[in-house]
Each structure stands twice: as structure tokens, then as C-alpha cells.
C-alpha positions as CSV (number, residue, x, y, z in Angstrom):
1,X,0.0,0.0,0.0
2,X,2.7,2.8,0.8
3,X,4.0,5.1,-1.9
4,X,7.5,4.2,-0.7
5,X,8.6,0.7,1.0
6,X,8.2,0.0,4.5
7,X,10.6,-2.1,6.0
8,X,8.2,-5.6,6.7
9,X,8.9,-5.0,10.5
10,X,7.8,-1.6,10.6
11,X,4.7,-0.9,12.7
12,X,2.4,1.7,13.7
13,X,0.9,1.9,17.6
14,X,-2.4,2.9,18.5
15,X,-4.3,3.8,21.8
16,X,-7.6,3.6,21.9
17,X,-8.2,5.1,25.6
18,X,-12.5,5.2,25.7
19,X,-14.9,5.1,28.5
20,X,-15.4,1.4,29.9
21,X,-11.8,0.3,28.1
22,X,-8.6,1.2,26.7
23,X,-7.4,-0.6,23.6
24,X,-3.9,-0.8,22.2
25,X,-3.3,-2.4,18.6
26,X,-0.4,-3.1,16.0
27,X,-0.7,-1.7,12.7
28,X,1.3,-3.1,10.2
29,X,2.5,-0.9,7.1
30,X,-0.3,-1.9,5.4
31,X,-2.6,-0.4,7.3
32,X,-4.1,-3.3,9.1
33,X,-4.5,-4.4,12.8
34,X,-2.1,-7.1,13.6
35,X,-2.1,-7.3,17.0
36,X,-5.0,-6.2,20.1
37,X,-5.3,-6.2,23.4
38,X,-8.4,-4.3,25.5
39,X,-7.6,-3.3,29.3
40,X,-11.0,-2.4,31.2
41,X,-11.7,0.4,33.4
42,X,-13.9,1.5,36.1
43,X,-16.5,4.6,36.1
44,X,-18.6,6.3,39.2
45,X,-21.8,7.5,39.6
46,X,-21.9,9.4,43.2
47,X,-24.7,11.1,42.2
48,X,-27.7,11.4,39.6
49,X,-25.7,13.3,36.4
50,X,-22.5,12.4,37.7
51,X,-20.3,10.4,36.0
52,X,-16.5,10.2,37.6
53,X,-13.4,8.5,36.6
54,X,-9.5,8.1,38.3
55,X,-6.9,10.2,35.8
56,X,-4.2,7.4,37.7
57,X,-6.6,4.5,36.5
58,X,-6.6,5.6,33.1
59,X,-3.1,6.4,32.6
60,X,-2.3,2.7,34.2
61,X,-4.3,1.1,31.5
62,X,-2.8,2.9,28.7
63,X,0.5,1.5,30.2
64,X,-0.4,-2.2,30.8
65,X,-2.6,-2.0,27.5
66,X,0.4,-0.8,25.8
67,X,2.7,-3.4,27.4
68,X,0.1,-6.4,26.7
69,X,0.2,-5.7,22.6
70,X,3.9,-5.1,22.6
71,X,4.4,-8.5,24.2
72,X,2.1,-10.4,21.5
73,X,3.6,-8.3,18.6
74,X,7.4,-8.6,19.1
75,X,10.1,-8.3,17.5
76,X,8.0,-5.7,16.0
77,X,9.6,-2.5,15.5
78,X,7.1,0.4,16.3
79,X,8.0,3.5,14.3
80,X,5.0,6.1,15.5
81,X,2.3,6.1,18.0
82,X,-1.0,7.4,17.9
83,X,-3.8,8.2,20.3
84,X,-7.6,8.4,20.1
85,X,-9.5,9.4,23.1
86,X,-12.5,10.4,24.5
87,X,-13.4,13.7,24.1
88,X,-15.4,16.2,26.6
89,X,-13.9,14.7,29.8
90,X,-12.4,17.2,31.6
91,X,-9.7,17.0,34.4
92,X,-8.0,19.3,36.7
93,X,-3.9,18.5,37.8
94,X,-1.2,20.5,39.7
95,X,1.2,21.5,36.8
96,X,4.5,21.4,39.4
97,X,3.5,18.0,40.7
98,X,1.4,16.1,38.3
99,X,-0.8,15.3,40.8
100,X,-4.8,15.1,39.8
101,X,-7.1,17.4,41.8
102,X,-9.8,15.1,41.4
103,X,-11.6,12.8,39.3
104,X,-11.9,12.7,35.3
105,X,-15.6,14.8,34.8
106,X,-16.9,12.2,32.1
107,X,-18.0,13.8,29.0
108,X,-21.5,11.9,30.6
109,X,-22.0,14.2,33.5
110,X,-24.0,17.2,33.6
111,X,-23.5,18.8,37.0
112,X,-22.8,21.6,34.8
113,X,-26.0,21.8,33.6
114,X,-26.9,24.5,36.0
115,X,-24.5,27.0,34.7
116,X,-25.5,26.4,31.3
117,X,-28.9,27.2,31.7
118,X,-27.9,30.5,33.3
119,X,-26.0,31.5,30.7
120,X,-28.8,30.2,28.3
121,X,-31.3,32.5,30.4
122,X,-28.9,35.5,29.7
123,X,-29.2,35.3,26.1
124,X,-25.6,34.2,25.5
125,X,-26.6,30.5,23.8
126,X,-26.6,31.6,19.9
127,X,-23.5,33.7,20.4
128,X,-21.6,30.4,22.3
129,X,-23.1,28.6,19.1
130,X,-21.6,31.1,16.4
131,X,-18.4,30.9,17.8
132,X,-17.8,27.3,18.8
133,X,-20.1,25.6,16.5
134,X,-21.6,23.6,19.6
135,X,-25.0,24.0,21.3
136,X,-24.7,25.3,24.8
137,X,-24.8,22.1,26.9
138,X,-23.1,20.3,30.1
139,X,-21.5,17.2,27.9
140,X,-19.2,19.4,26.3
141,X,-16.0,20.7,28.7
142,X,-16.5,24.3,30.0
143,X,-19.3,23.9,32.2
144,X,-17.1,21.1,33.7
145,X,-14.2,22.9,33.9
146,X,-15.8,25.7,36.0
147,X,-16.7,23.2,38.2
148,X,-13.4,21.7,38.8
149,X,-12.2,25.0,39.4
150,X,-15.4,26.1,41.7
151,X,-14.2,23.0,43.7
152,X,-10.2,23.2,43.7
153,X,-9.7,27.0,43.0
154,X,-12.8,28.8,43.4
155,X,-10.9,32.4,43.5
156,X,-8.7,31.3,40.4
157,X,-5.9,32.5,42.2
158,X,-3.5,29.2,41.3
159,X,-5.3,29.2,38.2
160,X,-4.1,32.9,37.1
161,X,-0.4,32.2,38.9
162,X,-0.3,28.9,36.0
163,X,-0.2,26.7,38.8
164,X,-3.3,24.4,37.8
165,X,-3.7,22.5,34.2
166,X,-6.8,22.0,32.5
167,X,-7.6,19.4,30.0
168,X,-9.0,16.9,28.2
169,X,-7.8,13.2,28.3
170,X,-5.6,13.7,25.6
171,X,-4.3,16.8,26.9
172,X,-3.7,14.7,30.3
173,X,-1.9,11.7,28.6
174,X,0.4,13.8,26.8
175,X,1.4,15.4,30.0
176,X,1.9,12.0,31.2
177,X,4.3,11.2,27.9
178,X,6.3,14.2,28.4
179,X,5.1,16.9,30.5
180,X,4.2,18.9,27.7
181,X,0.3,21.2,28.5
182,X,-0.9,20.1,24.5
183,X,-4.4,19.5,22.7
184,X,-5.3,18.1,19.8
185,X,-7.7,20.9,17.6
186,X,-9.9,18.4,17.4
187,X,-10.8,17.6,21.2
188,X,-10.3,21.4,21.7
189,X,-13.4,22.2,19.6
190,X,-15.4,19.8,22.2
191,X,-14.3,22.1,24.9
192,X,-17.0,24.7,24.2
193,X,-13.7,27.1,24.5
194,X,-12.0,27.2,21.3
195,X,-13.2,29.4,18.1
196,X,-13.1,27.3,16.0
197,X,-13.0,29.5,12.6
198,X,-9.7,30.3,13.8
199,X,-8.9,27.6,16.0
200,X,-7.9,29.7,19.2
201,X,-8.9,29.7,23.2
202,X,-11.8,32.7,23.1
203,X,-11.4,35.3,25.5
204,X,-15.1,36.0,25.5
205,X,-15.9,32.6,26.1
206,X,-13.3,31.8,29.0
207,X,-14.5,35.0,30.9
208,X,-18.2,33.8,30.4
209,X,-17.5,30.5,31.7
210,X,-14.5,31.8,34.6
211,X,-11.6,29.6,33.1
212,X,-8.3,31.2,33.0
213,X,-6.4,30.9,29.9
214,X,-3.4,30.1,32.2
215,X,-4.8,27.2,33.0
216,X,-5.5,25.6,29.3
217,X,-3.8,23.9,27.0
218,X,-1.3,24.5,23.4
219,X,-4.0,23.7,20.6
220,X,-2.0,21.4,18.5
221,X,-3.0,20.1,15.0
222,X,-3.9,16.6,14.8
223,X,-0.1,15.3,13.5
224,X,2.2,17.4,16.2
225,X,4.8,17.9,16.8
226,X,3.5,16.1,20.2
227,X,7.0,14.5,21.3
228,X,7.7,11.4,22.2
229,X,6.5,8.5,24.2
230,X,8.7,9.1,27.3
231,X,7.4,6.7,30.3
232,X,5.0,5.0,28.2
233,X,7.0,1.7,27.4
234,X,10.5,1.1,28.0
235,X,10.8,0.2,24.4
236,X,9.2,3.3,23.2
237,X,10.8,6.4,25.0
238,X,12.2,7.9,21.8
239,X,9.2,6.6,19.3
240,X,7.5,9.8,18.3
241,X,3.8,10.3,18.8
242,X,2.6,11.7,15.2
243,X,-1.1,11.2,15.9
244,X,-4.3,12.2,18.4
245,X,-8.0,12.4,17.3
246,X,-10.7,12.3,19.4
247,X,-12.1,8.7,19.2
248,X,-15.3,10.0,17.1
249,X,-13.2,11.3,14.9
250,X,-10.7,8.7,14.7
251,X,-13.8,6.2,13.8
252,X,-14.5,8.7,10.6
253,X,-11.0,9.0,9.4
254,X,-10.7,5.1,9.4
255,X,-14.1,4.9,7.5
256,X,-12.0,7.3,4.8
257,X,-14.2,10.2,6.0
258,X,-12.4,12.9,4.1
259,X,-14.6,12.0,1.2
260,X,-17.9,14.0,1.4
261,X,-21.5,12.1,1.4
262,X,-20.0,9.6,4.4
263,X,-21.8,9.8,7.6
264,X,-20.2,7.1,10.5
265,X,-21.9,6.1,13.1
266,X,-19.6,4.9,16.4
267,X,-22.1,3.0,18.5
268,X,-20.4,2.3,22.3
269,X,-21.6,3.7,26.0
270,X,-22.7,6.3,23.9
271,X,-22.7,7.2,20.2
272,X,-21.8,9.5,17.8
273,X,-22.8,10.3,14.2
274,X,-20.7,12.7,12.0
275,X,-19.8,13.7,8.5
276,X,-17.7,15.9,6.9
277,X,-19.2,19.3,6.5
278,X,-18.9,20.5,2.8
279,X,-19.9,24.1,3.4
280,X,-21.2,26.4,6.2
281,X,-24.0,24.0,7.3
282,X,-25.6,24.3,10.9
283,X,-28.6,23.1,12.2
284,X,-30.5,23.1,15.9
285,X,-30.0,19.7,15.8
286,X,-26.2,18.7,15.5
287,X,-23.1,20.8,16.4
288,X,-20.4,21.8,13.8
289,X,-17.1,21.0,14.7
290,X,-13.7,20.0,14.1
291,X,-12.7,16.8,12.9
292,X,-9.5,17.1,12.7
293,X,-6.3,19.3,11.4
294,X,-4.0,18.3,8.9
295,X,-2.6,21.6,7.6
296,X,-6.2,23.6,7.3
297,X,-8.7,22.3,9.8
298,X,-11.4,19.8,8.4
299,X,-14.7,20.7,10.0
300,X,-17.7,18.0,10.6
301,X,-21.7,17.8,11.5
302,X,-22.0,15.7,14.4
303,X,-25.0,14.7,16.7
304,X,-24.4,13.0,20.1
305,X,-26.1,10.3,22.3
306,X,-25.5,10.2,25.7
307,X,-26.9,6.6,26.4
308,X,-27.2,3.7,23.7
309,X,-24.7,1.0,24.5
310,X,-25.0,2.4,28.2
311,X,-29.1,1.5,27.8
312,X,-28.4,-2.6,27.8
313,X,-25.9,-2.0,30.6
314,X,-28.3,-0.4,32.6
315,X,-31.1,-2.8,31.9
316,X,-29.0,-5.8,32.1
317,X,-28.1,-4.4,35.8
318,X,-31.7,-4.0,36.7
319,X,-32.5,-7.9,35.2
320,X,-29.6,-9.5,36.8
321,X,-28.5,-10.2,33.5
322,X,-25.5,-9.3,30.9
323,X,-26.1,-7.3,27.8
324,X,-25.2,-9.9,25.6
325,X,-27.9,-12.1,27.2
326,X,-30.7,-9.6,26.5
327,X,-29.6,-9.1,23.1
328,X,-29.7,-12.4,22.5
329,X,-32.8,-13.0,24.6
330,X,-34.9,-9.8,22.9
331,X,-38.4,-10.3,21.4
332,X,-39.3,-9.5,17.6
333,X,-41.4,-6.9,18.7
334,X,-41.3,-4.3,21.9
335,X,-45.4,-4.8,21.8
336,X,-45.5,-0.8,21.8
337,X,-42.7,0.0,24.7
338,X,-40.5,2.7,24.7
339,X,-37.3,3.2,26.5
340,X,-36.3,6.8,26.6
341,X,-33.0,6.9,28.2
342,X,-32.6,9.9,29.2
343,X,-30.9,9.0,32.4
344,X,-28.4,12.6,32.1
345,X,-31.1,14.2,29.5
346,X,-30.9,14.0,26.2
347,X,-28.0,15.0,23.5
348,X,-28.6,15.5,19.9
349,X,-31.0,16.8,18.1
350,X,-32.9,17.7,21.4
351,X,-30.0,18.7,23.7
352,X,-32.7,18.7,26.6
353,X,-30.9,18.4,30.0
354,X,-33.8,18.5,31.6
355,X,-35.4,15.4,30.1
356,X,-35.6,11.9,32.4
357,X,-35.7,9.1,31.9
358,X,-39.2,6.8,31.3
359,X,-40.8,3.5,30.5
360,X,-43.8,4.3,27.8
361,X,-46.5,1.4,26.8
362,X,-45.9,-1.2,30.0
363,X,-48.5,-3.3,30.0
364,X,-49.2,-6.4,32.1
365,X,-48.2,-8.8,29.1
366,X,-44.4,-6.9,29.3
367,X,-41.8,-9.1,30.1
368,X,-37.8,-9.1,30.2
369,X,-37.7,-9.8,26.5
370,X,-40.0,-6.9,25.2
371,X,-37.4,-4.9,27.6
372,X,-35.0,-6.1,25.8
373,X,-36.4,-5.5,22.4
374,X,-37.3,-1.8,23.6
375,X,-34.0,-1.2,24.8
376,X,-32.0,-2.2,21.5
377,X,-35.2,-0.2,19.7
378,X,-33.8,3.0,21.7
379,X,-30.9,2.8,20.1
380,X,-31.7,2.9,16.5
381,X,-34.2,5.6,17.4
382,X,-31.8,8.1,18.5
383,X,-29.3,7.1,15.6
384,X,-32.4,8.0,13.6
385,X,-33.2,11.0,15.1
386,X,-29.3,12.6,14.3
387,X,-29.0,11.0,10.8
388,X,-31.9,12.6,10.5
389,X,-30.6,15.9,11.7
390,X,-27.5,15.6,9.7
391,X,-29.3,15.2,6.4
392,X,-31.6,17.9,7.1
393,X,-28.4,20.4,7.9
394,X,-26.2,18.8,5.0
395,X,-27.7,16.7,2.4
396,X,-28.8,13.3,2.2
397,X,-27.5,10.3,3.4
398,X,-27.8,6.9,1.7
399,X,-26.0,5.1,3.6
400,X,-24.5,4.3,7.3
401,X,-21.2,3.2,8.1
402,X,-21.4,1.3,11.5
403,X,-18.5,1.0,13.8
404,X,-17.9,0.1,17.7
405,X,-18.9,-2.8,19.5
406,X,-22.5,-2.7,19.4
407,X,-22.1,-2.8,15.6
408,X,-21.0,-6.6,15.6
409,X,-25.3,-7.3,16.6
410,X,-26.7,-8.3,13.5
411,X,-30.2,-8.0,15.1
412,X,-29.3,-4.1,16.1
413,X,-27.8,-3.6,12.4
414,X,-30.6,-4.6,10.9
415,X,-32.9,-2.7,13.0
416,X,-30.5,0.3,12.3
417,X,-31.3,-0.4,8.7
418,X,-35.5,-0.9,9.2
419,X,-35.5,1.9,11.4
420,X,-33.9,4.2,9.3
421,X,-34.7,3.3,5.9
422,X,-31.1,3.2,4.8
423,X,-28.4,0.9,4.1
424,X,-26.1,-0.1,7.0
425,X,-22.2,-0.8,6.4
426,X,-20.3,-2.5,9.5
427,X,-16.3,-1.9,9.6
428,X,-14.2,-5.1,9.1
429,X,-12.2,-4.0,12.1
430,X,-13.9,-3.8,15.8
431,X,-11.2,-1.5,16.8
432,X,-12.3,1.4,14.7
433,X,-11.0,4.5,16.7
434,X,-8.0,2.9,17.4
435,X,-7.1,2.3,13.4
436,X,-7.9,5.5,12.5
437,X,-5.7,7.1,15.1
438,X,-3.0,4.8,13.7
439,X,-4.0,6.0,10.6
440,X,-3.1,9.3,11.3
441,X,0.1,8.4,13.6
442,X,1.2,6.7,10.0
443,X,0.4,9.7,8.0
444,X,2.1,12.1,10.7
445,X,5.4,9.6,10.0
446,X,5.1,9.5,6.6
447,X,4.6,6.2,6.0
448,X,1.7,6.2,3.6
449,X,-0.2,9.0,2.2
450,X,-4.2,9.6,1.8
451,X,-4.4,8.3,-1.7
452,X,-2.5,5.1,0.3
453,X,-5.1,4.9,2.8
454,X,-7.5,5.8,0.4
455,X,-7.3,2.5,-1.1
456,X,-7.9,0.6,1.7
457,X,-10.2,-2.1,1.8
458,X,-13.3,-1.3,4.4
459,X,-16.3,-3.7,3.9
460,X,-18.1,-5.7,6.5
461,X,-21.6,-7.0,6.6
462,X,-24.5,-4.7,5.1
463,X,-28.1,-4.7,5.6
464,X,-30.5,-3.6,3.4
465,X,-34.1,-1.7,5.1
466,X,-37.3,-4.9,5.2
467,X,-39.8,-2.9,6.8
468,X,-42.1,-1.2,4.8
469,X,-42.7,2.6,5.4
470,X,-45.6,2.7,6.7
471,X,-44.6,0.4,9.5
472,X,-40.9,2.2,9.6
473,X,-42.9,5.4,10.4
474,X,-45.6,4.2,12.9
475,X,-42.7,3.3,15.0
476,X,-41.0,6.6,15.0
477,X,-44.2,8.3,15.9
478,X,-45.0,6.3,18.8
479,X,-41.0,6.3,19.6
480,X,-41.4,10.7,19.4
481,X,-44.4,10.6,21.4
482,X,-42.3,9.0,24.2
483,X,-39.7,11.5,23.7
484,X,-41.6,14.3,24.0
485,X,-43.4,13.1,27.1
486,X,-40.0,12.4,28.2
487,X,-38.9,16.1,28.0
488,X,-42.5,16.9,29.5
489,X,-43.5,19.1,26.5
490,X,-47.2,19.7,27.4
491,X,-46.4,20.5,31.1
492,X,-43.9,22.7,30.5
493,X,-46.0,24.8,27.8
494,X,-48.8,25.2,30.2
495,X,-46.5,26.2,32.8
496,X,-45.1,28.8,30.5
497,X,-48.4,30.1,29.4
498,X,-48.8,30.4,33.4
């Protein structure tokens, strides 16, 4: 595949660090994923709309993930290293020290939510939207910055002196790697922070939100220079890292996402759809962002779902049972139940932090397995309801290109596909994020080039729409008129009108 030989031994290194797990895998220089290895970790919920993680935690399971692959794949040699993480969590560490403040703020929790909706009660929301592209909302990273600092620095005084670092997780694993403050343009747009027409912290928007610019990181495009690996791997401390992408984007690039008419769908805790944007679309529904930077910044539409994969885990929890189990054990038909699971609110296209969660349609005939089947039916709803969004805002879209772990249920693909009356494409490789960040690391190192990468081949399993659409519509009515009781619509117009 390369435009110029790479020596057979030559390999590329990729960290996939996500929310329940992070994944390390070998690429080879053609591309593909030799070797993997997946290292689990833990997340907290002290309170409702809290999600917590450990910063130590996740910087230990890059470093055993990393040694697990390097011990299958040797004598490898590993020429570049790449990162894809995820994106909104926010921590807070002592810059002298090292030390974390706290705990990761999960790009799940919403304790921000109160200072968004003050500053959406101001007036300040479309303004915040102009310049960042994003909807004002607690998943993305400012609102949980000021609430780091409201907790460790709540004058700003260590903050101001440059004594505190902000960041997300790729921000704190490059501190890790060499105790260099860096972001990836890419993750920066997620902070709700960065302008990202010129790709810079905005003053405006770090007085509105009370985060010193000391405190923040060097927006980096998505190739470096980031340094090297340092105390990653004793086999690695001069290996350059020449990639980071937010895992999202990561997914897209490997799906060859530079080429317009693609939209990608990452199912996992959560999901995320996004396509590159082709002009000055934005919509009320999905956010315009960054997807990543190689020389001029490539912007994206993207919607995002707080709970899909999270949705089985939760059930499974309440049934004693494991989410591969209700998958597996999940009726043909939900018998008119809905699952809304909007345990933290609702992301994209409603962004409605003050919807809950609810059971519509129970009747005394529902049992574990219409649970199921309502559960799994969430999930291809909400996918539905951003496609939808994204087609609206930039044009249409034929066809979906599936990726994450979810996306290896054939009953859930071809739901995807009923559900939304398109064609479904699943990667060939599970570790989707993780070979696009590789992707990246290789085209940072010159190994290959896009025209090499280009000619990759992609295809998995597809699945073609069955139900009719009549049918495929009946179901997203009844599925909308969950949602909207959901987000209490009626209540909350009467109480208006009040």
C-alpha cells in the first residue's frame, strides 16, 4: 500500500483510551491491525448526572494496554504512536507536581447543567453557538471545567499564577508522555472554549465560563509535533507520537471520511454520528465541529447520544442479567414500549438536560424480552433521530457506516437499517478509533499517504431496510411521542403560558 517501501517490521501503535476500556493495537504498514489487546476500566456515579473517573486509573491502563500488545507483537519494530481518546472529559492536575485534583468529569456528566442554563437565560446560547459551533450544553468541557475549578480554585488564584492544568484526556496523557500542556484541535473544539473558525482559546468565552487561559492547554494540529512516548513503554521512549483524534473522529477518518456524502456512526456507552461538513451547514439539531487538522482544519456535522450501549448495561443491571444475554434474549417486537434513556437528558437533536428518563406502553403482558427488544429499539431511534438531523443540515445520506462494539449485533444492524430506511455498512475492524488514530500516527510519520489509505479495503456486513414505510414510520411516531413526554412538553407549555 505505501508510496514508498516500509521495512516488513515496521509498525504503527495505536491507543484507543474510551470510556469502559482502553485498547492498544499493531498496525502493520499496510494499514491493518495485527495485533490487540483491551484493558477495562472503572467509572462512578456518586450522584444522579455524575459520572466520575480516576486520571491514575486511566493512565495505568494505557501503560499495561500498551505493554500487553507489545508483548504479542514482538520483535515488531514500532515507528510512530497514535492516540484516540475520549473527548469532553475534563480534568484538573497540579502543573508542578502532576498530581490530579480530582476525578476525570466524564463527557456523561452534567452537574454543569446548572451554569448552562444561566448562561442560556442571559441570552448568550446563539452567540456560544456562532463561535464554537456547539450547542450550549453540560457534555461538552466548560461547564465542567468551572466546576473543577469552583471545587479546587474557586478564586482562580493558582489558576491565574499557572499553577493548575486544564484538560481533556488527551491533553492529560500527553502530559503523562512528556510533561508537555498540549491538545489536539480536534478535542479542543469539544471544549465549548476554542473558536473554532480560527482555532484559538476565546477570551469571551473563557471570561463567560470563569476559566483562566493560564490554565488551558497549546491547541496542537492533529499530526504534532507532540514529542515522544517518554514513560509509556521502556521500548518506546524515543518513538514519536505523530497522531491524536478524538475517538469520534478517529472512527470517521478510518471509515476514509475525508470524502464527502459519508456519515459514520460509532455506537459504544454512547454514540456519535458525524460527516464531513462541505460548506457552512448548521442546524438546531447537531453541532459543527472539528474533525480534525492536517494543515487547514477539516470541519464535521456531528449529533451526540448520551446513552445507547449504556441502555443494555443499565437494563441488564436491573434484570440480573448481561447485555449480551438480552440481546440475544430480545423479542421480535417491543409490543409498543419505549425506552427513553434519558438518564443525564438528552443529547442530539434535542439537547434537553432536563429530560428523564421513562418506560412508555408497559402493560401487564411486558416481560424481560420486550425490555429487551425496547432497549435495543432505543438505540436505533436516537441514531435515527441525528441522521436525520445531519441530512436535514447537509444533504442526504444513503447510507450508514457502522462501527464500535454494538455494531457486531446483526439484530441491532438490521434494525439500524429498518428503522432508518437506509443501508447499513459494518467496519471489518472492531477497533475502529483505534485504526484511525494509527492511521493518522502513519500519515504524521510519513509512512503512507491519503491516496494510500484511500485504497484501503473497508467492507463488512450490510443490511438492506425490510420494513415497509408505513410500518418504519408508525414506529417513529409512537417512539417521538415517548420523547416528547419524556422532556414533558405539554407540562412545560402550560407552565409557560402560566
Amino acid at each position: 500500500m505505501p508510496s514508498e517501501p516500509v521495512a516488513s517490521g515496521d509498525v504503527v501503535l495505536a491507543i484507543d483510551q474510551g470510556t469502559s476500556a482502553t485498547k492498544a493495537v499493531v498496525v502493520t504498514g499496510q494499514g491493518e491491525i495485527s495485533h490487540r489487546t483491551t484493558v477495562p476500566i472503572h467509572q462512578s456515579h456518586p450522584q444522579p448526572g455524575w459520572a466520575e473517573q480516576d486520571p491514575i486509573e486511566i493512565w495505568q491502563s494505557v501503560q499495561r494496554a500498551v505493554a500487553d500488545v507489545l508483548a504479542e507483537a514482538q520483535p515488531r519494530r514500532v515507528v510512530a504512536v497514535g492516540f484516540s481518546t475520549q473527548r469532553e472529559s475534563t480534568l484538573l492536575w497540579d502543573r508542578r507536581t502532576g498530581e490530579p485534583l480530582g476525578p476525570v468529569l466524564g463527557w456523561q456528566d452534567t452537574r454543569g447543567a446548572h451554569l448552562c442554563a444561566r448562561l442560556r437565560g442571559a441570552g448568550h446560547a446563539d452567540r456560544i453557538r456562532d463561535l464554537t459551533g456547539l450547542p450550549l450544553d453540560a457534555m461538552f468541557s466548560a461547564s465542567k471545567a468551572a466546576a473543577l475549578l469552583d471545587r479546587y480554585d474557586p478564586d482562580r488564584s493558582r489558576s491565574v499564577q499557572g499553577d493548575l492544568c486544564l484538560g481533556t484526556i488527551d491533553s492529560w496523557l500527553l502530559w503523562r508522555l512528556g510533561g508537555r500542556h498540549l491538545i489536539e484541535t480536534g478535542n479542543a473544539a469539544r471544549t465549548q472554549l476554542l473558536d473554532i473558525s480560527s482555532c484559538r482559546w476565546d477570551s469571551w468565552l473563557l471570561d463567560l465560563f470563569d476559566v483562566p487561559l493560564q490554565t488551558l492547554p497549546e491547541v496542537t494540529p492533529s499530526t504534532g509535533p507532540f514529542g515522544t512516548c517518554g514513560d509509556l513503554h521502556p521500548s518506546l521512549r524515543e518513538v514519536p507520537v505523530t497522531g491524536v483524534l478524538g475517538d469520534s473522529h478517529a472512527a470517521l477518518f478510518a471509515h476514509a471520511g475525508w470524502t464527502g456524502g459519508r456519515v459514520k456512526v460509532t455506537y459504544g456507552t454512547g454514540s456519535s454520528v458525524m460527516g464531513v461538513a462541505t460548506g457552512a451547514e448548521k442546524s438546531g439539531g447537531v453541532a459543527r465541529t472539528i474533525a480534525w487538522q492536517l494543515g487547514e482544519p477539516t470541519y464535521a456535522l456531528e449529533g451526540n447520544i448520551r446513552s445507547s450501549g449504556a441502555t443494555l448495561v443499565w437494563l441488564a443491571r436491573l434484570l440480573s442479567s448481561t447485555p449480551a444475554e438480552l440481546a440475544a434474549a430480545a423479542a421480535p417486537d417491543s409490543q409498543g414500549v419505549f425506552i427513553v434513556p434519558a438518564f443525564t437528558g438528552l443529547g442530539a437533536p434535542w439537547w434537553d438536560d432536563g429530560a428523564r428518563a421513562m418506560l412508555a406502553g408497559l402493560t401487564d403482558s411486558t416481560g424481560p424480552a420486550q425490555l429487551a427488544r425496547a432497549a435495543l429499539e432505543s438505540i436505533a431511534f436516537q441514531i435515527e433521530d441525528v441522521v436525520a438531523a445531519v441530512e436535514q443540515a447537509g444533504g442526504p445520506v444513503r447510507i450508514i457506516l457502522a462501527d464500535g462494539g454494538p455494531s457486531a449485533n446483526s439484530t441491532l444492524m438490521q434494525l439500524q437499517a429498518d428503522t432508518s430506511g437506509r443501508r447499513v455498512r459494518t467496519s471489518s475492524a472492531a477497533e475502529l478509533s483505534a485504526l484511525g488514530a494509527a492511521h493518522v500516527a502513519g500519515l504524521g510519520a510519513g509512512l503512507w499517504s491519503i491516496a494510500d489509505l484511500d485504497r484501503l479495503s473497508r467492507a463488512g456486513a450490510e443490511y438492506e431496510p425490510a420494513a415497509t414505510e408505513p410500518a418504519r414510520q408508525q414506529r417513529l411516531d409512537g417512539w417521538h411521542a415517548a420523547v416528547a413526554a419524556a422532556r414533558d412538553l405539554p407540562l412545560r407549555a402550560s407552565r409557560s403560558a402560566a
